[in-house]
N, C-alpha and C positions, 0 to 999 in steps of 0.2 A: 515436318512442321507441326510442333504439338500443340492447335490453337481449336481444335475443331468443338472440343467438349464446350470451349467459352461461344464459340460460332452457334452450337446447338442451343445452349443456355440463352442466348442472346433473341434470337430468332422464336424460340419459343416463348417469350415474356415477353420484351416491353425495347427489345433492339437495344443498342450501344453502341460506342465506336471502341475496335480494337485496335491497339497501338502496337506496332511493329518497332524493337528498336530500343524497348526501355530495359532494364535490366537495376533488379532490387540487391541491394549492397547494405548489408547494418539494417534493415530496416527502411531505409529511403531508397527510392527509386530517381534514379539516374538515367543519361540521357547519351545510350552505348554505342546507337547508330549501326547499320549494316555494311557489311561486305559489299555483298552485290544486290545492293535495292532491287534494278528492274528483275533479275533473274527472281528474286522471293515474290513478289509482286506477281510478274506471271505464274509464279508455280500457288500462289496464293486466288488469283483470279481462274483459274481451272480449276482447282481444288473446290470452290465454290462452286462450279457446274458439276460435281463428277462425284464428290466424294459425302455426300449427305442424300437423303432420299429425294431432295427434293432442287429444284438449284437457286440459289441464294443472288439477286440481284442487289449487290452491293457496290459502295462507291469505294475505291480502291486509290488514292492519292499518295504520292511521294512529297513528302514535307524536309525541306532542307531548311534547320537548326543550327543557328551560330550560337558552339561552347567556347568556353576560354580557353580552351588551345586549337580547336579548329571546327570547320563545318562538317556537321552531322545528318547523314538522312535518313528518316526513317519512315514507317510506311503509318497512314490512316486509312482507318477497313470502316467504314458505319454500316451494321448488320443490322436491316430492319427488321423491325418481327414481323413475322409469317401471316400472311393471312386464315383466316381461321378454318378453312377448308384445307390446307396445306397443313396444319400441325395434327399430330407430334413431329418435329423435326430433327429427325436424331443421324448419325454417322451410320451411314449405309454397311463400311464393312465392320462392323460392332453388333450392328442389329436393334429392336428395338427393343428389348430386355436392357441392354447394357450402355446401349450406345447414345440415349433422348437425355438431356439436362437441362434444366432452367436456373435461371439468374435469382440468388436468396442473400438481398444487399451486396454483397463483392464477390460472392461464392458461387460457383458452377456447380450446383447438385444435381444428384440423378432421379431423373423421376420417379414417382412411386406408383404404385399399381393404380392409386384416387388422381392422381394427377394423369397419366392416361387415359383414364374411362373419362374426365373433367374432357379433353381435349377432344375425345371422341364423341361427346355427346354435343359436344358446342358446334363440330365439325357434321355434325347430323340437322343443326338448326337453319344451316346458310348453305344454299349455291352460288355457283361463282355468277348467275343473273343478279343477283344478290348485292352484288359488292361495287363498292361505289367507285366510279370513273373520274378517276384525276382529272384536273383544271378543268371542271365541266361545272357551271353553274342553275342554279335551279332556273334562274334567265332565260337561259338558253333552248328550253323546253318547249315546244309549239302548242301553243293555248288551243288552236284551232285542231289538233290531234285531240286534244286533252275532252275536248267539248265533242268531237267524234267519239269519240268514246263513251261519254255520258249516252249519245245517243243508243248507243249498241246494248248498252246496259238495259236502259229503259224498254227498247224495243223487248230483249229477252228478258227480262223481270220487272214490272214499273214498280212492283213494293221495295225493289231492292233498297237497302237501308242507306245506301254509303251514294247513292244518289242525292239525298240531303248533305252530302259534305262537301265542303269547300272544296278548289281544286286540291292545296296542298294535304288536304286530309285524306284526299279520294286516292293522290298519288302514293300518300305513306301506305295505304289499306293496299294494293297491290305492289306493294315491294317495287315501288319506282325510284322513291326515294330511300336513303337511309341516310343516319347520322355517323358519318367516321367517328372511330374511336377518337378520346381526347377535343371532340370537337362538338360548338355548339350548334354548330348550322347543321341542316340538311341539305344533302348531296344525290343529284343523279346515279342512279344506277346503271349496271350494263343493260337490265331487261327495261328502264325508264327511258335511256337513251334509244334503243331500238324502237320500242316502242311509241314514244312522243316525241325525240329530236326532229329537228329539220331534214332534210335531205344532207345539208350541208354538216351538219353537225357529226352526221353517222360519216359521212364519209369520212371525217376527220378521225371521229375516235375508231372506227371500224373500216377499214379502207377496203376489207378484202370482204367483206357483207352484200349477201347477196340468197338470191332464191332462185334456185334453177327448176324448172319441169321439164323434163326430157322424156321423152317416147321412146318406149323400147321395144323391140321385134321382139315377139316371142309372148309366154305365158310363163316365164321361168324368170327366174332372178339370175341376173349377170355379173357376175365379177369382174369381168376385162372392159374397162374403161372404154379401149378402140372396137368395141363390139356394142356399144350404147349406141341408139339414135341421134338426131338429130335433137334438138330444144330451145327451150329463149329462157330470158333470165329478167330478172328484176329485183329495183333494187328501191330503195327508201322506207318511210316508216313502215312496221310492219303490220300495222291494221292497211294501210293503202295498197300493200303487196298482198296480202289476203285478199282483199278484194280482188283487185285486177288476176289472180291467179286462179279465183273461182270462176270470175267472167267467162277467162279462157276455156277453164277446164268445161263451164254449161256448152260451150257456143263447141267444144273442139269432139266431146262426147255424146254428144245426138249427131254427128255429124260422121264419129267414127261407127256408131250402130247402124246409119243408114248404110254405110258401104259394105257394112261386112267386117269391118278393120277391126273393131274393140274385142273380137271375139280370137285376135291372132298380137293384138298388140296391149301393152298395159304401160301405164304412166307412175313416171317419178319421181319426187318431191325434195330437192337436196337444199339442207340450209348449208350455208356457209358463212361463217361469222371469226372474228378476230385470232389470229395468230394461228390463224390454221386449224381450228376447234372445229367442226361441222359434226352433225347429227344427220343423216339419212331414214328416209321414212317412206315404203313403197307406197 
């Protein structure tokens, strides 16, 4: 299926939907329909996880077409573009020399060395805390985090400048909000939503978020999972899991000096956050 250079070009610019099924005659494009839609489909929706560096979350729909001699179906692909931390997005087994293209009006061209460094330096500006969380409203944000937070500021610098800005300027100045592309509003972020959602909100956008402290035997770093101690976990906005994590750790670390334990046992900090992403930190 030779669609991948238009899937590359697509994803790297500005997305499109690519149509399964049409076929150019004279000059006009015509309405030829497939053999065996579901089989192209599936071999179209795996091709999309497997065959590009990156996996392309695209909507993949079977469209049945009445021509004048009979029903035709054929396939719609809508290739979003990639978010900017994901591009260059080129065909894995091509490489990225040969294999990255962008969309230049109807044409699938191949990158050029300026359009790689362009992609690579854009993808140096933004982390995926960064990026803004679908159907998440700036609403939806707890004022009462928002205002915790002023206070922590103040505590640890009162000249700090961005302490005179409003909420929505305070939230833009630490990367809570941003503005999607194409759009005029401002939008919560992953580190806005961690940071000042509701409890209810994180659980929503982030079901699998959480902060473990575990106790671990030893003075040595442990790889085997069923060889870690015991722990507790916690979860909601992340300034309120900070705090109650340091509580623990004041109230758990004079307690482990007085027995003797701190000096056989050491503690450890695991985030865990959406889609299975997590950062570990002794």
């Amino acid at each position: 299926m030779d669609v991948w250079e238009t899937v590359s070009a697509f994803a790297n610019t500005n997305g499109g939907t690519l149509l399964l099924g049409i076929a150019e005659r004279g000059g006009r494009f015509e309405i030829a329909g497939l053999v065996d839609a579901a089989k192209i489909q599936h071999a179209l929706v795996s091709g999309l996880r497997e065959t590009l560096n990156v996996p392309i979350a695209a909507q993949v729909e079977p469209l049945v077409v009445n021509t004048d001699d009979a029903e035709r179906v054929i396939l719609s692909a809508y290739i979003p573009e990639a978010i900017a931390y994901q591009k260059p997005v080129y065909i894995r087994g091509q490489g990225l020399d040969k294999g990255c293209y962008r969309r230049v009006g109807e044409h699938d061209m191949p990158c050029t060395e300026d359009d790689l460094a362009r992609f690579f330096q854009d993808r140096a500006l933004i982390s995926p805390d960064m990026l803004p969380v679908p159907m998440v409203q700036r609403a939806e944000l707890d004022a009462g985090q928002v205002r915790a937070f002023r206070q922590l500021v103040a505590t640890q610098n009162p000249a700090n400048s961005v302490l005179g800005y409003d909420d929505d300027d305070l939230l833009r100045a630490y990367g809570a909000l941003s503005q999607p592309k194409g759009e005029t509003g401002w939008a919560p972020t992953v580190a806005g939503v961690l940071m000042f959602g509701t409890p209810a909100l994180i659980q929503r956008c982030f079901p699998a978020f959480r902060v473990d402290l575990i106790e671990v035997e030893g003075t040595e770093w442990v790889t085997a999972p069923t060889e870690r101690g015991a722990g507790r976990s916690f979860q909601g906005p992340l300034l309120e899991v900070t705090r109650e994590l340091l509580r623990v750790l004041r109230q758990e670390i004079p307690n482990a000096l007085r027995s003797g334990q701190a000096k056989r046992n050491a503690w450890l900090i695991r985030c865990t956050w959406r889609c299975g992403k997590r950062s570990t930190t002794p």
